[in-house]
C-alpha positions, 0 to 999 in steps of 0.5 A, spaced: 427 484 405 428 491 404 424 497 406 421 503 401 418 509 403 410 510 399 414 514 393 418 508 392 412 504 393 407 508 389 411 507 382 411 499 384 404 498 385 400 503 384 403 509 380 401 516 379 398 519 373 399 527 373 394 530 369 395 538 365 388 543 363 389 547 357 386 551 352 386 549 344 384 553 339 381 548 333 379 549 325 373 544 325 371 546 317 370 553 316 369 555 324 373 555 330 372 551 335 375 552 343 376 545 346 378 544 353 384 539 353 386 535 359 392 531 358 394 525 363 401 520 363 401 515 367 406 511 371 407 508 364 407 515 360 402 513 356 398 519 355 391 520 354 387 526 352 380 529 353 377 534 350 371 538 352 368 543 348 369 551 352 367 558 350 372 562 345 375 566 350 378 561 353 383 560 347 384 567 346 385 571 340 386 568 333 391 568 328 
């Protein structure tokens, strides 16, 4: 039986999910809207993203 350290371990049993916050500036009809966008990827890449609604100075100028 080989031994593995926890990184080796971790991709095989449990995996890690890394996750980024940013800022998105979206047209929702006529008016703009500022989401913030957690995207997450797990050890599998698969990527979920959750949006939540902030103030639009989070996003920026527009155009």
């Amino acid at each position: 039986m080989k031994k593995i350290n926890m990184t080796e371990a971790s991709t095989i049993v449990g995996g890690t999910t890394t996750c980024v916050n940013s800022f998105e500036l979206n047209l929702v009809g006529n008016t703009t809207v500022c989401n913030a966008v957690k995207t997450c990827t797990d050890k599998n890449g698969v990527v979920t993203k959750t949006f939540t609604a902030a103030a639009i100075i989070n996003c920026g100028s527009v155009g």
